[in-house]
NUMAR-559982 format. One line per field, with one value per residue: x, y, z of N, C-alpha, C, O in turn. Coordinates in Angstrom, 1 decimal. Atoms other than C-alpha are relative to their C-alpha. Example, Ala and Ser with C-alpha at 12.3 -4.5 7.8 and 13.67 -1.06 7.14 Angstrom:
2
n_u = (0.9 -0.9)
n_v = (-1.2 -1.1)
n_w = (0.0 0.0)
ca_u = (12.3 13.7)
ca_v = (-4.5 -1.1)
ca_w = (7.8 7.1)
c_u = (0.9 -0.8)
c_v = (1.2 1.1)
c_w = (0.0 0.8)
o_u = (1.9 -0.3)
o_v = (1.2 2.2)
o_w = (0.7 0.9)
This chain:
56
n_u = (0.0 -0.7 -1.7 -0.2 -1.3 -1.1 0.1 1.3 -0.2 -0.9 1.4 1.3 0.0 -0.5 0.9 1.1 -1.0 -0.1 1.4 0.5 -0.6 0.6 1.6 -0.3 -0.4 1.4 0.9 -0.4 -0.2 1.3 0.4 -0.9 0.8 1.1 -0.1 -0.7 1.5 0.4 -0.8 0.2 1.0 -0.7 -1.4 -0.8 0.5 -0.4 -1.7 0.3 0.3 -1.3 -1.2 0.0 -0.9 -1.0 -1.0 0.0)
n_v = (-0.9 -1.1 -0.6 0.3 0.3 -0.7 1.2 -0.2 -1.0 0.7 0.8 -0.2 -0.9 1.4 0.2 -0.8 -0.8 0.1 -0.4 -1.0 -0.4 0.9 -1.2 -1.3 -0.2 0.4 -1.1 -1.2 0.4 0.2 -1.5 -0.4 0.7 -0.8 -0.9 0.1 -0.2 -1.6 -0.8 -1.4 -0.8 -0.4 -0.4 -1.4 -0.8 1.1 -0.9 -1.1 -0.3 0.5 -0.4 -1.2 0.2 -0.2 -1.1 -1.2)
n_w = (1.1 -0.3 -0.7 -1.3 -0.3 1.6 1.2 0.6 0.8 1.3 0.6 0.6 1.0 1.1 0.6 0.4 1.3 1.8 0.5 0.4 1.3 1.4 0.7 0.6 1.1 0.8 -0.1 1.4 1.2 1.1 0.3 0.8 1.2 0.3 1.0 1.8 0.6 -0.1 0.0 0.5 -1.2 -1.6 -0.1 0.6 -1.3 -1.0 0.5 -0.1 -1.0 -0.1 0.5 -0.6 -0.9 -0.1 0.7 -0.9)
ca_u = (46.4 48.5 51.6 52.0 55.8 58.8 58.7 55.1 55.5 58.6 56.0 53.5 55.4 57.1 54.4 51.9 54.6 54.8 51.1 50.3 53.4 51.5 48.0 49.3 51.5 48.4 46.2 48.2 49.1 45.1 45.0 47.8 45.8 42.5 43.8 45.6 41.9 40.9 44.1 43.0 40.2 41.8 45.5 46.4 44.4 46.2 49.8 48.9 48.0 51.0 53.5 52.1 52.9 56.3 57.2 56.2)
ca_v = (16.5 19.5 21.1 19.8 19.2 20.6 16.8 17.1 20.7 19.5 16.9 18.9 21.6 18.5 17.9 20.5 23.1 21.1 20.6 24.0 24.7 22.1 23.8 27.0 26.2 24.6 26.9 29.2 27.1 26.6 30.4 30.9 28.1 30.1 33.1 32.0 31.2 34.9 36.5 39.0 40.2 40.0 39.9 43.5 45.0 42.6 43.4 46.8 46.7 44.6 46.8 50.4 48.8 48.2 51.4 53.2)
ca_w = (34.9 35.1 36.7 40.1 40.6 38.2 36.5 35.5 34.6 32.2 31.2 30.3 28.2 26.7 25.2 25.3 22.8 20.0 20.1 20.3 17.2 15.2 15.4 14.9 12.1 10.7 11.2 9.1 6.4 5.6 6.1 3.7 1.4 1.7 0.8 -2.4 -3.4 -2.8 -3.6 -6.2 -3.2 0.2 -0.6 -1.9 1.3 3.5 1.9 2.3 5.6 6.7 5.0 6.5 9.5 8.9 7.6 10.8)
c_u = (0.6 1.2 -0.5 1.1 0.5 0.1 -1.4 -0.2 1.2 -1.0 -0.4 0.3 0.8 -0.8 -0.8 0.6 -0.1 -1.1 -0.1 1.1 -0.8 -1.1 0.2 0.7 -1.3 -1.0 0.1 0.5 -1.4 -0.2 0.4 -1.5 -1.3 -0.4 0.4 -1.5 -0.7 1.1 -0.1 -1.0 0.5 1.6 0.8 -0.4 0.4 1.4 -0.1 0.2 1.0 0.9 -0.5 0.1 1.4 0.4 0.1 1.3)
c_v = (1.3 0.4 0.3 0.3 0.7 -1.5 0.1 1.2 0.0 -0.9 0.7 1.0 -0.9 0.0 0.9 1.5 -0.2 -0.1 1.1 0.7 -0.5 0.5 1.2 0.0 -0.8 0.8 1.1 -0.5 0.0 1.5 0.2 -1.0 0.9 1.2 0.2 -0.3 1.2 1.1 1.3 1.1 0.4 0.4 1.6 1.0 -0.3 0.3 1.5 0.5 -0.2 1.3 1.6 0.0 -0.2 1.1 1.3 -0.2)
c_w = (0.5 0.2 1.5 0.7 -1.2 -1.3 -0.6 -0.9 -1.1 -0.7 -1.1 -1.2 -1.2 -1.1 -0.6 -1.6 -0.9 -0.4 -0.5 -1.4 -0.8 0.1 -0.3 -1.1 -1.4 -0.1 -1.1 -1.1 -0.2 -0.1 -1.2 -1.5 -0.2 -0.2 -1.1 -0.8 -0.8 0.1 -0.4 1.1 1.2 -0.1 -0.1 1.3 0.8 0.5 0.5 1.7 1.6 0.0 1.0 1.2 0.3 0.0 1.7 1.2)
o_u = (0.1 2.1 -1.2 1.0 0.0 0.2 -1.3 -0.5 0.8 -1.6 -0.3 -0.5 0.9 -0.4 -1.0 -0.1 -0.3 -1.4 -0.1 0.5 -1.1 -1.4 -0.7 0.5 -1.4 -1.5 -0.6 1.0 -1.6 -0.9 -0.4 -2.2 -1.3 -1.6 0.4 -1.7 -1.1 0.9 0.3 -0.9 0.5 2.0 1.8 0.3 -0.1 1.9 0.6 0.8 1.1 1.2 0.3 0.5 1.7 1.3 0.9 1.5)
o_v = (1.7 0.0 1.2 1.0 1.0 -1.4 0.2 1.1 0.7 -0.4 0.5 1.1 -0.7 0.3 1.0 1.9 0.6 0.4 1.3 1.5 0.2 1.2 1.6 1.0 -0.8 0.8 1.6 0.4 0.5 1.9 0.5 -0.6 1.4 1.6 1.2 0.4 1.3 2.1 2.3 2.3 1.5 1.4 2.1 1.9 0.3 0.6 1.7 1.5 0.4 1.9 1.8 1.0 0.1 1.4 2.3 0.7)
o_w = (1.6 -0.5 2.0 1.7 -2.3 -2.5 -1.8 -2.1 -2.1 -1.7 -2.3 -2.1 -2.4 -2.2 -1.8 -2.5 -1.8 -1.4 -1.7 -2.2 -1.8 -0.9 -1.0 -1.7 -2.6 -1.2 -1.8 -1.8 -1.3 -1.0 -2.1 -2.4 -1.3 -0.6 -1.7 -1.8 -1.9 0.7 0.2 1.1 1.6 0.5 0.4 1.6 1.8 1.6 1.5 2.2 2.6 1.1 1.9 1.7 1.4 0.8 2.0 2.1)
C-alpha cells in the first residue's frame, strides 16, 4: 500500500484522483440538493457572501 517506486506512485494516483473527483463532486451535488430545500433561508446569505467576494 502506497507510493514505493514511480509505477506504484502512477498506480496510486491512477486511481486514487478519480476517487477523490467522485466524492467531491458528490459531495457537492447533495450540497447543491440540500440547499435547494432551504433556498429561501441559506441561499440569499450564501449568494451574498459569494459575490462580495468577487467584487473585491
Amino acid at each position: 500500500m502506497g507510493c514505493y517506486d514511480f509505477a506504484s506512485c502512477r498506480d496510486w494516483l491512477d486511481y486514487t484522483l478519480p476517487l477523490l473527483r467522485t466524492v467531491l463532486y458528490s459531495a457537492g451535488a447533495f450540497s447543491y440538493a440540500w440547499l435547494g430545500k432551504y433556498e429561501s433561508a441559506a441561499l440569499p446569505g450564501l449568494k451574498k457572501a459569494i459575490l462580495s467576494l468577487r467584487r473585491q
